[in-house]
C-alpha positions as CSV (number, residue, x, y, z in Angstrom):
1,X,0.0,0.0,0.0
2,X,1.8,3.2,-1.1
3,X,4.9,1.5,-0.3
4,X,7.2,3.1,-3.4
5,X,5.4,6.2,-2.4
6,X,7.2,5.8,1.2
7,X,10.2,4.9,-0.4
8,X,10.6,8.3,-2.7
9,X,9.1,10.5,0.2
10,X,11.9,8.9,3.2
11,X,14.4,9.0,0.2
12,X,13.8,12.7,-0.4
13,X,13.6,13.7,3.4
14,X,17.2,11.8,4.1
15,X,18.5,13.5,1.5
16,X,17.2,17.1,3.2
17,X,18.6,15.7,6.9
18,X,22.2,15.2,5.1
19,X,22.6,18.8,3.7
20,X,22.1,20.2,7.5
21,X,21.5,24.0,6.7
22,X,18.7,24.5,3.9
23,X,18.8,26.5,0.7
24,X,15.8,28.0,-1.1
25,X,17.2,25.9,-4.2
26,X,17.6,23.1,-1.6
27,X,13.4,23.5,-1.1
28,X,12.7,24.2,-4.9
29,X,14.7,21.1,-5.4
30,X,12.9,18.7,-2.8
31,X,9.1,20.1,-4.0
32,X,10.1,19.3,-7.5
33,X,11.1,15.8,-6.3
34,X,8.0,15.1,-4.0
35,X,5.8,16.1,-7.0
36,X,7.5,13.7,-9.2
37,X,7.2,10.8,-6.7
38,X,3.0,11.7,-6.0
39,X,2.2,11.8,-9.8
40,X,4.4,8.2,-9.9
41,X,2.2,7.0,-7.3
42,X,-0.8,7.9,-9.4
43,X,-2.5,11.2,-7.1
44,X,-4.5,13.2,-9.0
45,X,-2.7,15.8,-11.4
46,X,-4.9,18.2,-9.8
47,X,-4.3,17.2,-6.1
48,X,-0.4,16.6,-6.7
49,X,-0.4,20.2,-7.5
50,X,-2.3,21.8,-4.7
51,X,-0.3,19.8,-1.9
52,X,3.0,21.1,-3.7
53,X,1.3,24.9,-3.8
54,X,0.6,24.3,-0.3
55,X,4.1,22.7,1.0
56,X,5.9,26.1,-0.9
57,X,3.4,28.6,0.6
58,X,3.8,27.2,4.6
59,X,7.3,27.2,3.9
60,X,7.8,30.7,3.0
61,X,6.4,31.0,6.0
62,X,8.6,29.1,8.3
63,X,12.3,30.1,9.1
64,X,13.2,27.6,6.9
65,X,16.2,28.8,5.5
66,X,19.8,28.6,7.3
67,X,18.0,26.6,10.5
68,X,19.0,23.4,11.9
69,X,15.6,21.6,12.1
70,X,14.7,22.8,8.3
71,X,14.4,19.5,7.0
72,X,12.0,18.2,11.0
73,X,9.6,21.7,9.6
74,X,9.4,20.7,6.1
75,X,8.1,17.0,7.2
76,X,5.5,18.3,9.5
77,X,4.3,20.2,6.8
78,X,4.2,17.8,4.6
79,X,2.5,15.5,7.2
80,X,-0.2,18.6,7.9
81,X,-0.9,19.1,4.2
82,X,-1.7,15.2,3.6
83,X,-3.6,14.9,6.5
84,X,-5.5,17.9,5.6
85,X,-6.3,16.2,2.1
86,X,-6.9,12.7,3.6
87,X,-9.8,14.4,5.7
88,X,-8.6,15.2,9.3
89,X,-10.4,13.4,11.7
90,X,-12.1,9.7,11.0
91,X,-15.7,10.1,10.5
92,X,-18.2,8.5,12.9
93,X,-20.3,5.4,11.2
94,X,-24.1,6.4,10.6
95,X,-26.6,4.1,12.1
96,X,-29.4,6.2,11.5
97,X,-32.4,7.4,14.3
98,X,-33.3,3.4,14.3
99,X,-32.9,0.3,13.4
100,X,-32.2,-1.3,10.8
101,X,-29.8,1.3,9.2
102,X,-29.6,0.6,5.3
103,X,-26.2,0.9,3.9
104,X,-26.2,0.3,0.3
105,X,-23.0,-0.5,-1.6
106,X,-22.3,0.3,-5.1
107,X,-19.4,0.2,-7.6
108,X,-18.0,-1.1,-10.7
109,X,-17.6,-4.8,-11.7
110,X,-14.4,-6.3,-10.2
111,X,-14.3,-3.8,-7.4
112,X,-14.5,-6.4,-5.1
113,X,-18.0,-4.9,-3.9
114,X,-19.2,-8.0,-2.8
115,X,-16.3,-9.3,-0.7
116,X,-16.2,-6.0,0.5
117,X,-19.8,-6.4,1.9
118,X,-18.9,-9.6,4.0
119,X,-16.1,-7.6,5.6
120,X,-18.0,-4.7,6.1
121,X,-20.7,-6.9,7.8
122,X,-17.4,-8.4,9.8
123,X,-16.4,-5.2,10.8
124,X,-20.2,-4.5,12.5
125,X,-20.3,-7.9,14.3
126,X,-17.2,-6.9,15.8
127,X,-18.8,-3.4,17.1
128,X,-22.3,-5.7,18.8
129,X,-24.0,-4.8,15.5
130,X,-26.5,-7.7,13.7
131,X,-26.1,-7.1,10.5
132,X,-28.0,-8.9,7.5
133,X,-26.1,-8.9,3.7
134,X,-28.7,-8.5,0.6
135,X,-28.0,-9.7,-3.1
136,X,-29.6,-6.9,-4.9
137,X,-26.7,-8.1,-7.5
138,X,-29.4,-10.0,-9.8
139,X,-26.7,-9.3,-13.1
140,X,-24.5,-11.9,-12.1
141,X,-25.5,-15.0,-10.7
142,X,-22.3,-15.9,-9.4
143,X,-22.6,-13.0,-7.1
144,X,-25.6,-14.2,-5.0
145,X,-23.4,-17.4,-4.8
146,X,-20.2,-15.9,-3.4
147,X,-22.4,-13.3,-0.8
148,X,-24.5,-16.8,0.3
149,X,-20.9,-18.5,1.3
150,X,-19.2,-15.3,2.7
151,X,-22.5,-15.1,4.7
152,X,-22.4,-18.7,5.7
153,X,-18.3,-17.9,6.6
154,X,-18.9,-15.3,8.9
155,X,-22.1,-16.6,10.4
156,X,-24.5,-13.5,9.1
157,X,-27.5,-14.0,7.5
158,X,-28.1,-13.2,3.5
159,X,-31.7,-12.3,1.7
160,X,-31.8,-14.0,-1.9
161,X,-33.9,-14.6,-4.5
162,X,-33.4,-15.9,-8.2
163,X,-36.5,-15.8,-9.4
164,X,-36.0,-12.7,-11.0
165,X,-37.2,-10.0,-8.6
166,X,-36.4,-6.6,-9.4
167,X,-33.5,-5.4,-7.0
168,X,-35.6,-2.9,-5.4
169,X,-38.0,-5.5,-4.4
170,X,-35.7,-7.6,-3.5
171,X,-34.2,-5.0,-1.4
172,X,-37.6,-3.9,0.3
173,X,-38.5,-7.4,1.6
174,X,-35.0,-7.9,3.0
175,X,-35.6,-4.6,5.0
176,X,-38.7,-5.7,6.2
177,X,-37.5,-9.5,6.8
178,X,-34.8,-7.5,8.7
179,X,-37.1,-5.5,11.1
180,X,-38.5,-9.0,11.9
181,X,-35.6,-10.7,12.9
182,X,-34.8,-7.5,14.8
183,X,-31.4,-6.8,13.5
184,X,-29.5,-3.4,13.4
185,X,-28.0,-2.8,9.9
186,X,-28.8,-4.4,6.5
187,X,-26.1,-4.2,3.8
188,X,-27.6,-4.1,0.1
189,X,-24.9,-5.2,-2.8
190,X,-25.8,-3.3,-5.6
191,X,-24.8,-4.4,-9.2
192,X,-22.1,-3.4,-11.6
193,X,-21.0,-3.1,-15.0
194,X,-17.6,-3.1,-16.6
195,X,-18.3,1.1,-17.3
196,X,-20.5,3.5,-16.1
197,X,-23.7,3.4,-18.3
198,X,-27.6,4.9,-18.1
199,X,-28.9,1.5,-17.2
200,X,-26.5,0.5,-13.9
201,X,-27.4,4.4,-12.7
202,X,-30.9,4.0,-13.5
203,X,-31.0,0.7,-11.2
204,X,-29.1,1.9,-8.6
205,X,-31.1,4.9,-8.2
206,X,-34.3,2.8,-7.8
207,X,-32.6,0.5,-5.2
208,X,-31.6,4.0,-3.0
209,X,-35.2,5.3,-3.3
210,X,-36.6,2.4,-1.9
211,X,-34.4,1.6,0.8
212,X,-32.6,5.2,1.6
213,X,-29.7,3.9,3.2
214,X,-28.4,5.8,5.9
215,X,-24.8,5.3,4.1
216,X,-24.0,4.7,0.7
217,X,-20.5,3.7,-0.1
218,X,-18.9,3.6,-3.0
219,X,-16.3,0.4,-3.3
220,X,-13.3,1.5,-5.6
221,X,-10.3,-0.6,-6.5
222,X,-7.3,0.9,-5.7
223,X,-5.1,-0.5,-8.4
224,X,-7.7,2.0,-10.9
225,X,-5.2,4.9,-10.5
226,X,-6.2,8.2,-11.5
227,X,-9.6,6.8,-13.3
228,X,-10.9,6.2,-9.5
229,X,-11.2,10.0,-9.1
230,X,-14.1,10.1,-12.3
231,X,-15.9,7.3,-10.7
232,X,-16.5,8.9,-8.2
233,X,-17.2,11.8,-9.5
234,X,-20.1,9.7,-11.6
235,X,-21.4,7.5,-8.6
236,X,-21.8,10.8,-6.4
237,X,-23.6,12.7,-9.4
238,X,-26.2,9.6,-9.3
239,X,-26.6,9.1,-5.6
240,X,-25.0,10.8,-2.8
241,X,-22.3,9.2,-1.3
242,X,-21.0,9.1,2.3
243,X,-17.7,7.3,1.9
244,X,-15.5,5.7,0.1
245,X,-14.0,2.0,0.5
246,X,-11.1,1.0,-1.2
247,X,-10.2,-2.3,-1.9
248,X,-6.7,-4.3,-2.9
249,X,-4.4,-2.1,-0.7
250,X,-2.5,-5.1,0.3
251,X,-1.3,-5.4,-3.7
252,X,1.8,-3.8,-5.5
253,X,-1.1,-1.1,-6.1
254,X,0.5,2.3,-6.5
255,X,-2.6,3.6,-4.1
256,X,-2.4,7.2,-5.0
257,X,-6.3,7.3,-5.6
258,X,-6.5,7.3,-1.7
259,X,-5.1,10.7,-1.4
260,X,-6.8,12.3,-4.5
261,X,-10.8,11.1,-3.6
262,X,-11.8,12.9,-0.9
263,X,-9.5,16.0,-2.2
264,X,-11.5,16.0,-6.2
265,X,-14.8,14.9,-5.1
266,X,-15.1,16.3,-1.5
267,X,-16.2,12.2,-0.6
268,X,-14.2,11.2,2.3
269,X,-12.6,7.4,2.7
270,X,-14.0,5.4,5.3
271,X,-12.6,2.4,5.3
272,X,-9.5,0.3,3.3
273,X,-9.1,-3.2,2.6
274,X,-5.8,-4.8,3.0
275,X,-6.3,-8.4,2.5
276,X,-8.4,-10.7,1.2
277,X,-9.6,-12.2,3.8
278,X,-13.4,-11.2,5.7
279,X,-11.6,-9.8,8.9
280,X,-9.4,-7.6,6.6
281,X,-11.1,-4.2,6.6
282,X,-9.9,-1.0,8.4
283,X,-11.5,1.6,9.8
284,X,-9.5,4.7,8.0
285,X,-7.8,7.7,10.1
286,X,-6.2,10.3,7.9
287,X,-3.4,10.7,10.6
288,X,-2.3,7.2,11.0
289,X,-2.5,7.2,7.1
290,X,-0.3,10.3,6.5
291,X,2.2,8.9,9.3
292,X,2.6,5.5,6.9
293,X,3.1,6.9,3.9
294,X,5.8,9.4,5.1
295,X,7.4,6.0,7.1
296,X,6.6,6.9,10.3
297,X,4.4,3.1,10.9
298,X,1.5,2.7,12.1
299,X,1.9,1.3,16.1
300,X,-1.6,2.1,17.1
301,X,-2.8,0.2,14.5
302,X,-0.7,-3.2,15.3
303,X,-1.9,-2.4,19.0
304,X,-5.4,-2.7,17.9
305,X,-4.6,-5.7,15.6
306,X,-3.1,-7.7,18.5
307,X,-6.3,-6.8,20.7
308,X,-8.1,-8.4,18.5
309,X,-5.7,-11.1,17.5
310,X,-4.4,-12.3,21.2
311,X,-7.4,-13.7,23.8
312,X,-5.9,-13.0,27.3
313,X,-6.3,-15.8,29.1
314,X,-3.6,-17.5,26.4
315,X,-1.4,-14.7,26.9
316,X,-1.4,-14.7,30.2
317,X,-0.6,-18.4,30.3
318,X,2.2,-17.8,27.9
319,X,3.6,-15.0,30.3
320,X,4.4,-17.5,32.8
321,X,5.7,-19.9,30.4
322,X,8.3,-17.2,28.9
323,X,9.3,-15.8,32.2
324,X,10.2,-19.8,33.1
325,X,11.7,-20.6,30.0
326,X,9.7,-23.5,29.1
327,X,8.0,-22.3,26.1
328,X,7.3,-26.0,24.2
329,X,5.6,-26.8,20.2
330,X,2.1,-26.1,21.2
331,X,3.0,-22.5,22.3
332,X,4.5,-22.0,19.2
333,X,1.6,-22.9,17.2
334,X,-1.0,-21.2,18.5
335,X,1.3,-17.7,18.7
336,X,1.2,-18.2,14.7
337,X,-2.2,-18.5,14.7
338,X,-2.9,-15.6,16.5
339,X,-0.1,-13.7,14.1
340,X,-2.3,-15.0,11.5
341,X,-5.1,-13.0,12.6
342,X,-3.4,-9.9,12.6
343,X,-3.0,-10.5,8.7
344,X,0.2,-10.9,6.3
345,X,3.2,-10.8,8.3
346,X,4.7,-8.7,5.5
347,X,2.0,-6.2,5.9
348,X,2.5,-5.9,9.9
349,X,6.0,-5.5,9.5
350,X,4.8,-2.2,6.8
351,X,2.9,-0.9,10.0
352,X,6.3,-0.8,12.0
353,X,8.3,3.0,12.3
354,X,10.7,3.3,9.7
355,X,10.7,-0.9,8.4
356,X,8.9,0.0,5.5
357,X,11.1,2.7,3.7
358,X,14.2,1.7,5.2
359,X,14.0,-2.5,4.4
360,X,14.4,-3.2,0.7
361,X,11.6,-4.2,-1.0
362,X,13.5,-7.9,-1.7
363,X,13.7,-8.6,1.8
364,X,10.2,-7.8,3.0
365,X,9.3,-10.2,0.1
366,X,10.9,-13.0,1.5
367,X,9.0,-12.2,5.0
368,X,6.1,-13.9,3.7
369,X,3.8,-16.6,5.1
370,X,5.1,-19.8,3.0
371,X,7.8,-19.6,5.7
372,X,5.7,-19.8,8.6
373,X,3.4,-22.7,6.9
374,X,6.4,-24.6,6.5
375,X,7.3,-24.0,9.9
376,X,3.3,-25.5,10.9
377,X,3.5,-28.1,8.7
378,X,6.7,-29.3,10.5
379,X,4.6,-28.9,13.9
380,X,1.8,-30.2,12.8
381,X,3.8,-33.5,12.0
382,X,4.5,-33.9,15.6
383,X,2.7,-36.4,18.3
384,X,1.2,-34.4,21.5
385,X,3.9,-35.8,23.5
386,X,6.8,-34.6,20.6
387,X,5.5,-30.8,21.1
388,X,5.1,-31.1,24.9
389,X,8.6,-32.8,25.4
390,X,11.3,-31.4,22.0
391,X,13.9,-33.5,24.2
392,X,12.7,-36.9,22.9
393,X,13.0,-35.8,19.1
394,X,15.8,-38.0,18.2
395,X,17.6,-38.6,14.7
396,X,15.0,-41.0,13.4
397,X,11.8,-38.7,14.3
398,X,13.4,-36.1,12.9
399,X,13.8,-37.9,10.0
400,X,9.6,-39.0,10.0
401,X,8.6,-35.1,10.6
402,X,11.0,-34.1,7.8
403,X,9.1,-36.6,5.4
404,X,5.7,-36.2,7.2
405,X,6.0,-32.2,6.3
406,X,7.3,-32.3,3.0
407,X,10.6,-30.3,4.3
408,X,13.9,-31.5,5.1
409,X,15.8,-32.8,8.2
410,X,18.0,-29.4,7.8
411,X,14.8,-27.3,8.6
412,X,13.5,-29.8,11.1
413,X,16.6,-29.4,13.1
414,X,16.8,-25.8,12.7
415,X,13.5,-24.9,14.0
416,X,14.4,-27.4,17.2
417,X,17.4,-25.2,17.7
418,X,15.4,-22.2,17.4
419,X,13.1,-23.5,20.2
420,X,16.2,-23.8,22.1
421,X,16.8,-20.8,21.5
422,X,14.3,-18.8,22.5
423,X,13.7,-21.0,25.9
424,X,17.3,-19.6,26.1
425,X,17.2,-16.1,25.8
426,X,13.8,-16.2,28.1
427,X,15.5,-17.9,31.3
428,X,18.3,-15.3,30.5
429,X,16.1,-12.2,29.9
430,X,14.0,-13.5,33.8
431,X,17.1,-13.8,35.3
432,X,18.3,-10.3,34.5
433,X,14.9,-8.8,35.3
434,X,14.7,-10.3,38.2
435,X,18.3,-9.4,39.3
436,X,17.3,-5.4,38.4
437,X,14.5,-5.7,40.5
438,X,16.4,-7.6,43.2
439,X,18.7,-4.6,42.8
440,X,15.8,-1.5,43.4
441,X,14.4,-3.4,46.4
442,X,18.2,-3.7,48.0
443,X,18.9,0.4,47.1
444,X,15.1,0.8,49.0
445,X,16.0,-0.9,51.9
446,X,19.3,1.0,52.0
447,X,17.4,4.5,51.9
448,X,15.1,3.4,54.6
């Protein structure tokens, strides 16, 4: 996500700390680079433009010019101006004066509109919310298909019908099934065409007249580029929109859409997906947005991640086992499936200060998840008693797991070490801690 856009932008700011006392050429020459690098990335002609205008004016401004902290003031206005066109503050979801709030999605085919309703419906369940998903997407049959298993998947219920029911019927009996079963939001996928034509605005003007969602979102794929601004420029001409989602920002997608939507069309974003997978939606905030792309990670982010990722009564058992050293197979299992929860281990890595502009791009690539599932697979292999008690993996069992996993004796005996390890460096890492402490109580006592 905006990862070469990180790249250019740290690149340019190094450069800027190295020259110590600033120039007015040395500013003309660093706007004329950050322009490049926002029109590589795809922003908005437009937009790119503005946020240079912008940068130049606030920097005549500031005593810029001879000062030791030049290049510190020229980031945080940078970092102002971006949040500024990302939109501030996040914006508050609408769930309307009462239940059942409509939101009603809409986009172009392949947007990934209709695995971004799952996730959206996710994203409630996770906030108390009972959502129900409605295929109002009567164009494609596959698409009442896919909503009907993502439903299943995530345990959420999904009003269908392929009997040919106009959408906006369709989506006025799902609201009203909905106020039966009592639940609190209803999420209507919308169809959508290859281009924006007469007939797909015609349609999805019926469908908001009958339901008048509270929200209407408009799903746009990120890897669209500059196009994504004119979408939404169309979509918001037809029907008014509250927000943008965009999907694929986990890809190699240059994702400079995200900075140029809000900024053309005056929509804001509201939320980003970042993997494929239903719980891979986020909530978007402008700040923590503007601190990524400039490489400054995303901590609060991971925090919230792990929250979600890690149940506490494991972690607390797992404290204890740390702090004794005596951390066994099991453990290490389940901490990868928690990791897993979190998403692509590449993608955390992204969220941490300064990894993702300052690690080549060829070895955050090999930080991928084939690693870890040959790392399971090699687990998995094991009896109970071999993941309770490594000790009694001799030469010959190592030999069965290496065969059983589809790996080799080399990496079966590696990740043993590795175990070894990291029981270790724990008993080491207790020890000292508890010397320190051992140390504070005695200097304590002393006073006294």
């Amino acid at each position: 996500m905006l990862d070469n856009l990180t790249r250019r932008l740290s690149g340019i700011f190094m450069g800027l700390k190295r020259k110590g006392r600033l120039t007015e050429d040395d500013v003309n020459e660093m706007l004329r680079e950050v322009r490049v690098a926002l029109l590589e990335a795809d922003v908005n002609f437009t937009v790119a433009k503005g946020i240079i205008a912008q940068v130049k004016e606030r920097s005549i401004g500031e005593d810029l010019y001879g000062s030791l902290n030049a290049d510190q003031t020229i980031i945080k206005i940078v970092r102002d101006i971006l949040i500024e066109v990302l939109g501030t503050d996040p914006i508050r979801f609408n769930f309307g004066p009462q239940p059942p709030a409509v939101i009603l999605l809409c986009g172009l085919q392949g947007s990934g509109k209709t695995t971004t309703c799952a996730k959206l419906a996710r994203w409630l369940v996770g906030q108390g919310k009972k959502p129900m998903l409605v295929a109002c997407d009567i164009q494609r049959p596959a698409a009442i298909t896919q909503l009907q298993v993502l439903g299943e998947q995530i345990d959420v219920p999904v009003f269908a019908r392929t009997d040919g029911a106009k959408p906006e019927q369709l989506a006025k009996e799902a609201l009203e099934r909905a106020k039966h079963l009592m639940l609190d939001v209803v999420i209507v996928d919308t169809a959508g065409r290859l281009s924006i034509d007469s007939e797909l605005m015609d349609e999805l003007k019926r469908v908001h007249q009958t339901v008048r969602p509270v929200e209407c979102f408009l799903v746009l794929d990120s890897t669209t580029g500059q196009e994504a601004v004119h979408v939404a420029e169309a979509f918001h001409k037809q029907v008014h929109l509250s927000g943008v989602i965009f999907s694929k920002l986990d890809g190699d997608t240059r994702g400079g859409a995200v900075l140029s939507v809000r900024q053309a069309t005056g929509v804001p974003v509201r939320f980003i997906g970042v993997g494929e997978q239903v719980e891979m939606l986020d909530l978007f905030d402008p700040q923590r947005m503007a601190g990524r792309i400039l490489g400054f990670g995303d901590i609060l982010g991971i925090i919230e991640k792990a929250e979600l990722a890690f149940d506490k009564d494991d972690s607390a058992g797992l404290e204890k086992k740390v702090r004794d050293g005596n951390l066994d197979f099991h453990d290490m299992l389940s901490q990868f499936k928690m990791m897993r929860k979190m998403g692509p281990i590449k993608n955390v890595m992204k969220m941490i200060p300064g990894i993702g502009a300052q690690i080549p791009e060829e070895a955050l690539n090999e930080i991928n998840d084939q690693k870890v599932n040959r790392i399971e697979a090699i687990i998995l292999s094991m009896t109970n008693k071999e993941r309770s008690n490594p000790d009694i993996i001799n030469g010959s069992r190592r030999k069965r797991l290496a065969a059983g996993s589809g790996t080799s004796v080399e990496e079966v005996n590696g990740l043993i070490k590795q175990l070894y390890e990291m029981r270790r460096g724990m008993k080491q890492m207790s020890k000292l801690q508890e010397r320190m402490k051992n140390k504070k109580l005695g200097k304590g006592k002393k006073r006294k």
